[in-house]
C-alpha positions as CSV (number, residue, x, y, z in Angstrom):
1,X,17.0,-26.7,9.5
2,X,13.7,-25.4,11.1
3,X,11.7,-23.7,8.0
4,X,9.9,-20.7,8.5
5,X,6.7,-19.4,7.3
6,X,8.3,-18.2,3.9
7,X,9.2,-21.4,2.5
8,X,6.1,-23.8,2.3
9,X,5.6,-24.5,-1.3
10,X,2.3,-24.0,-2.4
11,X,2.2,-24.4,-6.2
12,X,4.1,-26.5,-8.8
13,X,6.2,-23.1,-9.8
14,X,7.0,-22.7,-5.8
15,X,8.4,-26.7,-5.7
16,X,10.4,-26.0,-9.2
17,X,11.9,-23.2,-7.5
18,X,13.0,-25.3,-4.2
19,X,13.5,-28.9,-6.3
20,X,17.1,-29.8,-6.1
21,X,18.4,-26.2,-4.6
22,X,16.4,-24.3,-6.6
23,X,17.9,-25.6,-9.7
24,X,14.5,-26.5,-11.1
25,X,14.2,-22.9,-11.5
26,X,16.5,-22.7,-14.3
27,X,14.0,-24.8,-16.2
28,X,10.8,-22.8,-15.3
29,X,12.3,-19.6,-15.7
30,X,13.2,-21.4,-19.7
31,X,9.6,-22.9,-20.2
32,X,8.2,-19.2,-18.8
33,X,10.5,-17.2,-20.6
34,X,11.2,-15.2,-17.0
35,X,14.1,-13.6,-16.2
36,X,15.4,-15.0,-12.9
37,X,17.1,-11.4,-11.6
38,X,15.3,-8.4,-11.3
39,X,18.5,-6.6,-14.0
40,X,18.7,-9.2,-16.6
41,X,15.2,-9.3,-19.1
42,X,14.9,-6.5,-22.0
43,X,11.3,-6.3,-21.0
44,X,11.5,-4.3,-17.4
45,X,8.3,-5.5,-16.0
46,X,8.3,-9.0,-17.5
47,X,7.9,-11.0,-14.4
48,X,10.4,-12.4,-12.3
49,X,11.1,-15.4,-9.6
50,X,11.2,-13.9,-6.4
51,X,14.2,-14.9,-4.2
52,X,12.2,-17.2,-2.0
53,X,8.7,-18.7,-1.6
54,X,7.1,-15.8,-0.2
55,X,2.7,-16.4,0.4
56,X,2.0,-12.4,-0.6
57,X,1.7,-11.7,-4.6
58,X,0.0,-9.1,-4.6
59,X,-0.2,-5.9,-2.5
60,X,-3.4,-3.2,-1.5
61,X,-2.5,-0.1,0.2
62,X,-5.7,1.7,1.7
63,X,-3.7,4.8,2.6
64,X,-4.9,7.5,4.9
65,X,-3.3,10.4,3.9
66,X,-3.2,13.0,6.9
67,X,-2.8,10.7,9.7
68,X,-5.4,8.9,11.2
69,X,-5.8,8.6,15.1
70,X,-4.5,5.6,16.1
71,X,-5.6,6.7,20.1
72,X,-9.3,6.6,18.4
73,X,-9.2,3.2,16.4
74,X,-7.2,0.9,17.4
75,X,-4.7,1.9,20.7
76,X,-7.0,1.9,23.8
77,X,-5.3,4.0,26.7
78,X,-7.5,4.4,29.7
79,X,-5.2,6.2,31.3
80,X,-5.5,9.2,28.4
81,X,-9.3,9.5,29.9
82,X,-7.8,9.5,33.1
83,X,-5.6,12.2,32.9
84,X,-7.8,14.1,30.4
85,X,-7.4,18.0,30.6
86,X,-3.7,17.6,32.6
87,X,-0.4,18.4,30.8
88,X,1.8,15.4,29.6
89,X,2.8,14.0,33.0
90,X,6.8,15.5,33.7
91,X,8.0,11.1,33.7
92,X,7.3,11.5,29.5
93,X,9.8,13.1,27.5
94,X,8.7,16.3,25.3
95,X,7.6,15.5,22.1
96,X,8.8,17.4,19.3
97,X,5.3,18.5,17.5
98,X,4.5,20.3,13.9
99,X,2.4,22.9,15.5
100,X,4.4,23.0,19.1
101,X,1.8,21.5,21.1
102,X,4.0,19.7,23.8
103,X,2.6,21.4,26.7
104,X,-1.0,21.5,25.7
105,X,-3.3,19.6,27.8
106,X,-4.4,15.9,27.1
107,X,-7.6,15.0,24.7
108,X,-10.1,12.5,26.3
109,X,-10.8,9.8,23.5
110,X,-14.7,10.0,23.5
111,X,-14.7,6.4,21.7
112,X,-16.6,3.2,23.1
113,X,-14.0,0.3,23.0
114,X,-15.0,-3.6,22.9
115,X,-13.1,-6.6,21.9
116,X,-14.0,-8.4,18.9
117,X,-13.1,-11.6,17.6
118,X,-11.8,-14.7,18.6
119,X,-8.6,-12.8,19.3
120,X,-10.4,-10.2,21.0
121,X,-8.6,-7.3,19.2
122,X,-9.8,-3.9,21.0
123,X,-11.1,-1.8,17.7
124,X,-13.4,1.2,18.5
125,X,-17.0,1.9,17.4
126,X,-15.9,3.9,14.8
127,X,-15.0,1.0,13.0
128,X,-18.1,-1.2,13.3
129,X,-17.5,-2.8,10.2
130,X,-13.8,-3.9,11.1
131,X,-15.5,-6.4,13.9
132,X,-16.1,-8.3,11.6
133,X,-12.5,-8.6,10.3
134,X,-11.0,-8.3,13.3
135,X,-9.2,-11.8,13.3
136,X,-7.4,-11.6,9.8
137,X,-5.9,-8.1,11.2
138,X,-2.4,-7.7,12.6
139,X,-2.4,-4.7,14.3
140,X,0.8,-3.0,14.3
141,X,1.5,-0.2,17.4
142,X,4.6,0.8,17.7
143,X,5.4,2.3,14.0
144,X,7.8,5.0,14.1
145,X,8.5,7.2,10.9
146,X,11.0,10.6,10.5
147,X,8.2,13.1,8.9
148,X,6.7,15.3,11.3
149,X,4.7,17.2,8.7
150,X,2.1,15.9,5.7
151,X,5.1,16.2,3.4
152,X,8.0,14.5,4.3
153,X,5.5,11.8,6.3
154,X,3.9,10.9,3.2
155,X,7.0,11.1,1.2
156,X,8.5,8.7,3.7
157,X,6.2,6.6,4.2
158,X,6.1,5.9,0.0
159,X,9.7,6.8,-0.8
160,X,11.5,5.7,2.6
161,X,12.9,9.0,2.8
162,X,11.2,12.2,4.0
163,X,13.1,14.5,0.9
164,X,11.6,13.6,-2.7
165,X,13.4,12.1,-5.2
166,X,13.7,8.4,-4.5
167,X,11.3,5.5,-5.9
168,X,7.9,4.3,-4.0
169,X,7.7,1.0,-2.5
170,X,5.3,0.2,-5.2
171,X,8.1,1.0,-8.0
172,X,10.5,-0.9,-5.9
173,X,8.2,-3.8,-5.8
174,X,7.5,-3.6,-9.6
175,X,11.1,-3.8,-10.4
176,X,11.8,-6.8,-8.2
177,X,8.9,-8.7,-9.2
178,X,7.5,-7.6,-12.6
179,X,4.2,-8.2,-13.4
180,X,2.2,-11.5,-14.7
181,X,-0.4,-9.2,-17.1
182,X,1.5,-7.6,-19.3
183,X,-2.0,-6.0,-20.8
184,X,-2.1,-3.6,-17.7
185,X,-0.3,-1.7,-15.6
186,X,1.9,-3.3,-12.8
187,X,1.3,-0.8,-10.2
188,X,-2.3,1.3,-10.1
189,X,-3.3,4.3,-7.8
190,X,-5.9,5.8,-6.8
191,X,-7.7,8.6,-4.9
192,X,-11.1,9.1,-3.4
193,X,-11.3,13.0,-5.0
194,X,-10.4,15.1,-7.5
195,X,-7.2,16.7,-4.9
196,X,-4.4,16.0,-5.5
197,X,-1.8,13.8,-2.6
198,X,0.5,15.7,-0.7
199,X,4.1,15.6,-3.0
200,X,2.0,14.6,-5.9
201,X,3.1,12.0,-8.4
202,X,6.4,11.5,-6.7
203,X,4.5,9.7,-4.1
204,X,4.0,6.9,-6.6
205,X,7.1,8.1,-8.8
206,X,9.9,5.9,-9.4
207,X,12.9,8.2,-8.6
208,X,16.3,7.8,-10.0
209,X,14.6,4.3,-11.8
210,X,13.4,3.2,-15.4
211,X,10.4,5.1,-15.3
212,X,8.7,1.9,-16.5
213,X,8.3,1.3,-12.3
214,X,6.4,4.3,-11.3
215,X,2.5,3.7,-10.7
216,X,-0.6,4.5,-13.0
217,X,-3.0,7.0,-11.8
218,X,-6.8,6.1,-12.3
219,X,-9.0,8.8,-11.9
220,X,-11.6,8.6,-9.1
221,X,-15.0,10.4,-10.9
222,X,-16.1,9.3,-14.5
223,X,-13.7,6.1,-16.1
224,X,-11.2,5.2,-14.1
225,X,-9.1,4.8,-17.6
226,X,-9.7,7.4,-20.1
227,X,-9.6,7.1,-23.9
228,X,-10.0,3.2,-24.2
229,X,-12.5,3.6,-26.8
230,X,-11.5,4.5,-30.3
231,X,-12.4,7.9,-31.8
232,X,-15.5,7.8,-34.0
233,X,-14.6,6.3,-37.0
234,X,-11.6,4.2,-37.0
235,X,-11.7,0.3,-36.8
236,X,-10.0,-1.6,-34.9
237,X,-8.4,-2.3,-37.6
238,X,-7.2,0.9,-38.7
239,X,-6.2,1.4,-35.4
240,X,-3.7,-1.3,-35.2
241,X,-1.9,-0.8,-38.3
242,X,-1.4,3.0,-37.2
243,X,-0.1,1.8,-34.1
244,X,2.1,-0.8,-35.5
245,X,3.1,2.0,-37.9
246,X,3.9,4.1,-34.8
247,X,5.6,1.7,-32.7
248,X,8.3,0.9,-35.8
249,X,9.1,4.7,-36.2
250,X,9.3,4.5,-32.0
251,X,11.6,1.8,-32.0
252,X,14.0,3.0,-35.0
253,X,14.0,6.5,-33.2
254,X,14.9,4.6,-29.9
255,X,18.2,2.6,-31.3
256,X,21.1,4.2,-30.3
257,X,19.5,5.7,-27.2
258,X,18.9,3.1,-25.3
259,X,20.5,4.9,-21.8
260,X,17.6,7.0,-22.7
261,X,15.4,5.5,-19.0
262,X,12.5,8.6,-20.0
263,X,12.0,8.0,-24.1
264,X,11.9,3.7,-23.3
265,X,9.2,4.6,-20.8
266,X,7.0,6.4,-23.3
267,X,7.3,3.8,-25.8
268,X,6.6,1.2,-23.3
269,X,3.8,3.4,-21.6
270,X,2.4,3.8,-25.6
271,X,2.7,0.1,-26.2
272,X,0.4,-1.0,-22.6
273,X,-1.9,1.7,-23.3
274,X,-2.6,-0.3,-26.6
275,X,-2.9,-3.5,-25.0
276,X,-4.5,-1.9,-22.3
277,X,-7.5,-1.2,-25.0
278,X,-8.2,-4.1,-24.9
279,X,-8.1,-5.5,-21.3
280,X,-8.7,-2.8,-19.4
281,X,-12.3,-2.1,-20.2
282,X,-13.3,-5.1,-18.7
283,X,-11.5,-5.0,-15.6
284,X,-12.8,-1.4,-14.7
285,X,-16.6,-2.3,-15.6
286,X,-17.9,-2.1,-12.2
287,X,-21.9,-3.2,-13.7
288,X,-20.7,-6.3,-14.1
289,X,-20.6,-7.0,-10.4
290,X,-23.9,-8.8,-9.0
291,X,-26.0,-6.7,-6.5
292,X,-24.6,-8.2,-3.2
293,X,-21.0,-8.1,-3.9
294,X,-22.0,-3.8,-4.7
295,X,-23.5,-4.0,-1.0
296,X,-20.9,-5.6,0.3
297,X,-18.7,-2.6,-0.2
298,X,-20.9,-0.2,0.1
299,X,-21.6,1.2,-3.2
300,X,-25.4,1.6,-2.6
301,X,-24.6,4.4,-0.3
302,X,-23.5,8.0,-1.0
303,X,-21.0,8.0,1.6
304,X,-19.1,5.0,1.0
305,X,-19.2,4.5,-2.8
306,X,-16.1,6.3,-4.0
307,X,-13.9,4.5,-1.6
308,X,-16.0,1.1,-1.7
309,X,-15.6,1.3,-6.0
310,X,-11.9,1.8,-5.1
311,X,-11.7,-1.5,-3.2
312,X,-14.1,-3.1,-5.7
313,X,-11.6,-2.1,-8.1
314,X,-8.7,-3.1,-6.6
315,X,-10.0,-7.0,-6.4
316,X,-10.8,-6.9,-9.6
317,X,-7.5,-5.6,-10.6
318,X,-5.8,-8.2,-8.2
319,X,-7.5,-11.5,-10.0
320,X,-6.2,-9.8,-13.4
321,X,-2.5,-9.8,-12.0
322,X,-1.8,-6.1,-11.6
323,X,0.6,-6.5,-8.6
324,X,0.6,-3.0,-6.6
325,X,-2.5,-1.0,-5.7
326,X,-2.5,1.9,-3.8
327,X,-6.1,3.5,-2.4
328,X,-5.8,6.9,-1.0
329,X,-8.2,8.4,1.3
330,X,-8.3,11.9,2.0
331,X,-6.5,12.8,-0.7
332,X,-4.8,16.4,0.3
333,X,-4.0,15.2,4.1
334,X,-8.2,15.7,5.3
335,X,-7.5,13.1,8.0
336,X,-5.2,15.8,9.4
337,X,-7.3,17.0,12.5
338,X,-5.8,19.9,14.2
339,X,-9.0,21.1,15.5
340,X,-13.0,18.7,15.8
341,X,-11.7,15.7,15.5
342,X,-14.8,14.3,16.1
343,X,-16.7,15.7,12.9
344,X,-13.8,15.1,10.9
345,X,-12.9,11.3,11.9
346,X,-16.7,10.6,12.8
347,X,-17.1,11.1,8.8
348,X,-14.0,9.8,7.2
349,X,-13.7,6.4,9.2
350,X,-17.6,5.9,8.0
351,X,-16.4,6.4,4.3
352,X,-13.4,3.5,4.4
353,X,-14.9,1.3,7.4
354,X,-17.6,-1.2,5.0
355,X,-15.1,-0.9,2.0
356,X,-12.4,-1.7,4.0
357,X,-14.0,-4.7,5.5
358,X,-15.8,-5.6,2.4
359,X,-12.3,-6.3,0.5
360,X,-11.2,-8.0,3.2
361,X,-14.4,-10.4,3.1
362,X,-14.4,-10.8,-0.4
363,X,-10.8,-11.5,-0.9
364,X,-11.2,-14.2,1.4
365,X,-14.2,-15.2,0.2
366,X,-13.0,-16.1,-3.4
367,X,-9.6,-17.2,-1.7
368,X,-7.5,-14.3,-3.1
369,X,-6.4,-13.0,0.6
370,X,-3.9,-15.8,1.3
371,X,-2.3,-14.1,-1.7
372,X,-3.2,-10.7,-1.0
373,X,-1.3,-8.9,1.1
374,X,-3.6,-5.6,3.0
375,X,-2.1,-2.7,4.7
376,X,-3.9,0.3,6.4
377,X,-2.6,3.3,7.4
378,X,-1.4,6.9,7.1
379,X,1.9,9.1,7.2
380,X,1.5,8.9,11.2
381,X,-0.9,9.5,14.0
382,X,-2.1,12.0,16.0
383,X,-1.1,13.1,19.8
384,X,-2.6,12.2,23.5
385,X,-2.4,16.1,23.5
386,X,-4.9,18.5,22.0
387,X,-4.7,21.0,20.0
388,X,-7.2,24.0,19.5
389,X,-8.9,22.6,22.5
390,X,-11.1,19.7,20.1
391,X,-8.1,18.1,17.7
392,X,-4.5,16.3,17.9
393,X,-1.2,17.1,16.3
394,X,1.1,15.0,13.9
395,X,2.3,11.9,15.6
396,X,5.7,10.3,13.8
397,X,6.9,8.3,17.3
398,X,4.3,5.8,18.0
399,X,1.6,5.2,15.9
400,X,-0.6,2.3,14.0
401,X,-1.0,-0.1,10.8
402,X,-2.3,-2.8,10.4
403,X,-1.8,-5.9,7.8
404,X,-4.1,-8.9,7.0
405,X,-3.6,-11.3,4.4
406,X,-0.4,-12.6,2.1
407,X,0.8,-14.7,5.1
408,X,0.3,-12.2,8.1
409,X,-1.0,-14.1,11.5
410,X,-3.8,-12.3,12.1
411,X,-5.7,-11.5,15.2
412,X,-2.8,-10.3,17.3
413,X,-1.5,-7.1,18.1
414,X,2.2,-6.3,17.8
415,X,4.4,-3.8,19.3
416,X,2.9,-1.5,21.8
417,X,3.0,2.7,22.8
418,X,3.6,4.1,26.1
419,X,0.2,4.1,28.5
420,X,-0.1,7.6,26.9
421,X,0.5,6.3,23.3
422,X,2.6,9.0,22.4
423,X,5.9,6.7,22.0
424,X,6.7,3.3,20.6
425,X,8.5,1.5,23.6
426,X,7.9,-2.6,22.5
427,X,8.8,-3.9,18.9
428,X,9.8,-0.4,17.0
429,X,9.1,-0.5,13.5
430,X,10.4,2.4,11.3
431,X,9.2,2.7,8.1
432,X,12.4,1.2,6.5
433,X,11.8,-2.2,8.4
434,X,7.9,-1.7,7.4
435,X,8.7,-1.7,3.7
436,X,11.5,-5.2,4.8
437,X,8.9,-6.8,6.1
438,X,6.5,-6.1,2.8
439,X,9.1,-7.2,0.6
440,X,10.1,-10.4,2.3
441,X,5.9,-11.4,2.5
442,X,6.7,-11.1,-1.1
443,X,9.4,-13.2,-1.2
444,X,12.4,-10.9,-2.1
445,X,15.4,-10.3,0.1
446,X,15.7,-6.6,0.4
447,X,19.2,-6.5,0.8
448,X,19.7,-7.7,-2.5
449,X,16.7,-6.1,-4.7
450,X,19.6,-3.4,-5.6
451,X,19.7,-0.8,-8.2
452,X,23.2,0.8,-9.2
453,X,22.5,4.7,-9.4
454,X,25.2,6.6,-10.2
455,X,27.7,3.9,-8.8
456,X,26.0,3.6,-6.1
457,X,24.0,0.3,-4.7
458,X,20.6,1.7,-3.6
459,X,18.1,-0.3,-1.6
460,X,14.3,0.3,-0.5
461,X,15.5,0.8,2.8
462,X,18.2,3.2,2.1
463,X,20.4,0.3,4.2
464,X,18.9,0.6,7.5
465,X,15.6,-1.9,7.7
466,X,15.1,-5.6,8.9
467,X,12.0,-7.6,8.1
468,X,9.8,-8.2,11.1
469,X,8.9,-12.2,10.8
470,X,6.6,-11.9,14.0
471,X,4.0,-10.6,11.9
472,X,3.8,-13.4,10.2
473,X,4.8,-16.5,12.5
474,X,3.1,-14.5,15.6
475,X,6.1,-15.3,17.6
């Protein structure tokens, strides 16, 4: 049988898992002390084999909450220019907008486009930086989600479902997977500023699950982690044997409740903040980093430090085995641009464009990107129409991501809008088949990373997605 790009191995633990059918598996997962299922260790994040060999074991999410303009970054359509200041041509069917701006006329895109790369991916110059990239990037545009507003696009785009209440991709990928660092948290977020993301924590929550899976909110000003010191006056020491002291009364008071998901959390989310004492001061000391590596993402300029220490962080947080990180940007939807677009993209792509690229570099640079699976973008786009004369409205049927890294081809497009690039009409991805195709880079099948809830089997793509392998064979 022909193999496909899932099932190279690549490491002595990938050829144990294929030796003999897999059965070598048994073995490692003995010597490891691994679970081999996702249901089956006492330890909910202990890590786990995946189903198959997949390249991706690690995931970044630079999210752009408030829907970025795909028609200004990535999707060139001359004929938008064109037909600049007519009404949607009668041959397109009416869109269904948040702020009922079908019938308005069409915005010019007042970008400069050029092809970059090898590949010669169109990217426009408000990305400069991503020139540079431009041949580990798979750009995806034809993504399709259900949200038409900030809410239930974001919560969608997380949750797979536009109401609240079910667990983020990043929960879902912590309970198939686990983590290999048990001395920090499996799944980190973070935002540029001090607002908070549309829907809050259930954007990173972990639903009707353990709540062992839902991520761990740094903070963006001051220490990322707070409290990792000791207060004045108490040894380490001292500090152990109260926790140790603390943990037994935990674990006493836990016996007997163990359908209890919320009180094992705590006592879990107690024990890794101990460890985490430890560890984590380390990994979040940004000094450490040499000059050039700080310029590389930007940090020496006012503009793009927050988001470039974000990205900084995240690599550093990758090498150390933390296994989901999502970056927000724009935290409180300000890439939404109803009205001066211009102003408001102009500054916001200039605050993620060197980060952005900078991770990329450096990932690849210390050869973490093969492993490292990048993905870029927000709830939705924006429309070829205008709105308030200078902005564009929500845009949930054709829109774009991108992904580099973990296995992805890069330097290709895939999918494609209509000449308008208001619908996806080539290669539709929905969000469900989005979070497929992240899982399956990962290596798990996700028709069987199931959790029973209630009776019933539940799945990441509430039963409706299918993994996309073109973006990572290119065929």
């Amino acid at each position: 049988m022909p193999c496909n790009n899932f099932d190279y191995p690549t490491s002595r633990r990938d050829f144990l898992k294929t030796a003999g059918g897999g059965f070598g598996a048994l073995a490692l997962s003995a010597l490891t002390g691994h679970s081999l299922t996702a249901a089956t260790t006492k330890n909910p994040v202990a890590a786990k084999i995946p189903h198959r060999l997949g390249r991706a074991k690690h995931v970044i999410w630079c999210f752009m909450e408030g829907g970025p303009s795909h028609l200004d970054l990535f999707d060139r359509k001359p004929l938008l220019n064109k037909l600049a200041g007519n009404p949607l041509p009668a041959s397109f069917a009416r869109p269904v907008t948040a702020m009922g701006e079908a019938n308005s006329p069409l915005l010019e895109c007042k970008r400069e486009w050029a092809q970059h790369g090898d590949s010669g991916l169109w990217i426009s110059d408000w990305l400069p930086h991503h020139r540079s990239i431009a041949d580990e990037l798979c750009v995806i545009h034809s993504c399709v989600s259900d949200g038409i507003n900030h809410a239930g696009g974001v919560c969608q785009m997380n949750t797979g479902a536009v109401f609240g209440g079910r667990p983020s991709l990043g929960a879902w990928m912590t309970y198939g997977l686990g983590t290999e660092n048990q001395s920090l948290p499996a799944f980190v977020v973070m935002k540029d500023s001090t607002g908070m993301v549309v829907n809050g924590v259930r954007a990173w929550g972990s639903g009707f699950m353990p709540s062992s899976y839902q991520g761990v909110l740094f903070e963006s000003a001051g220490e990322p982690v707070r409290h990792l010191d000791n207060p004045k006056g108490v040894s380490t020491a001292g500090q152990k044997d109260k926790l140790d002291f603390i943990n037994r009364l935990n674990r006493r008071h836990y016996a007997g409740r163990e359908s209890n998901s919320e009180l094992d959390a705590r006592i879990q989310s107690y024990e890794l903040a101990a460890r985490m004492q430890a560890e984590a001061p380390e990994a979040i000391d940004l000094k450490s980093e040499p000059e050039h590596i700080k310029k590389l993402y930007g940090l020496d300029q006012k503009e793009t430090a927050v988001y470039g220490g974000e990205c900084l962080l995240a690599r550093r947080l990758v090498e150390r085995g933390v296994r989901f990180i999502q970056l927000y940007h724009g935290a409180g939807s300000k890439w939404d641009s109803h009205s001066n677009i211009e102003s408001n993209h102009g500054r916001l792509t200039h605050a993620v464009d060197q980060p952005i690229a900078g991770l990329i570099t450096d990932l690849k640079q210390r050869g973490l990107l093969d492993e490292t699976l990048v993905i870029w973008g927000g709830e939705f786009g924006r429309t070829p129409m205008s709105e308030k004369g200078t902005g564009r409205d929500h845009n949930p049927t054709g829109f774009t991501m991108w992904m580099a890294g973990g296995g992805v081809k890069g330097g290709q497009t895939v999918g494609a809008t209509d000449d308008l690039g208001l619908f996806a009409v080539e290669d539709k991805l929905h969000v469900h088949d989005i979070h497929a195709t992240v899982l399956a880079m990962l290596g798990l099948d996700h028709t069987e990373v199931v959790y029973m809830h209630k009776g019933r089997p539940e799945r990441v793509d509430l039963n409706e997605g299918h993994a996309f392998e073109k973006i990572v064979s290119g065929a």
